[in-house]
N, C-alpha and C positions, 0 to 999 in steps of 0.2 A: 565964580562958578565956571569949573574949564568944562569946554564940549571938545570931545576929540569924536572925530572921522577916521573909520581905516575903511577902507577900498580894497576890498581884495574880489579876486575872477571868481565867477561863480562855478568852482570847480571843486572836484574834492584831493585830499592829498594821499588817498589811498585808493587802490585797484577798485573802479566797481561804485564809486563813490561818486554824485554830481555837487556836494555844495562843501561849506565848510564843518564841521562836526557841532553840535551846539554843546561837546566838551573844550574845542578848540577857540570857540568862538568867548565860553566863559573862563579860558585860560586869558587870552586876549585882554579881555573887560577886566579883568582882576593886576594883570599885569599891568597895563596903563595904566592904570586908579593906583597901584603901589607906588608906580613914577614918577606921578607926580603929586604925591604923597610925602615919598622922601625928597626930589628935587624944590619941591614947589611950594610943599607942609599944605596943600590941598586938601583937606579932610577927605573921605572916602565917598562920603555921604551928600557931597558937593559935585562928584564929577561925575559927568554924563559919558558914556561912551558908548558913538551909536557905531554900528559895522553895516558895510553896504556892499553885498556881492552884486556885482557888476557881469553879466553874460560875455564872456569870453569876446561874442562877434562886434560886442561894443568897446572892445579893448584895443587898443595896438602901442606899438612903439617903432622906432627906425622906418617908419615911412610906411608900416606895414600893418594887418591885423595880427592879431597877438597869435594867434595859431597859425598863421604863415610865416612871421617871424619866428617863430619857435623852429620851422619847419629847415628855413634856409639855416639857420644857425647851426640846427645837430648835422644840416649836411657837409657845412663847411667844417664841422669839427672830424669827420674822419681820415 
């Protein structure tokens, strides 16, 4: 019985948007489950997959929170 975890920011991917879509979120759940369905022969009906949006100001990476990360990164790109 596989349990799969995804993490994602509790952000949305379109203008105007704060989480992730609950069309996004069952593209997600259906996609795992096919993965490891064909990699694994995991029945559908066997695997759990939970999603956990995680608030932005809980997030970081590079030593930084994830929206000041974000911040220095698009500066250095111009």
């Amino acid at each position: 019985m596989p349990i799969v975890t995804i993490q994602v920011t509790r952000e949305g991917t379109t203008p105007g948007a704060d989480c992730v879509s609950a069309e996004e979120k069952a593209q997600l759940i259906e996609g795992v489950s096919q993965l490891l369905l064909e990699v694994l022969h995991k029945p559908l009906e066997s695997t759990f997959v939970v999603i956990d949006e995680v608030p932005t100001e809980n997030w970081g990476w590079g030593g930084l929170p994830a929206l000041e990360y974000r911040k220095l990164k698009a500066s250095k790109q111009v």
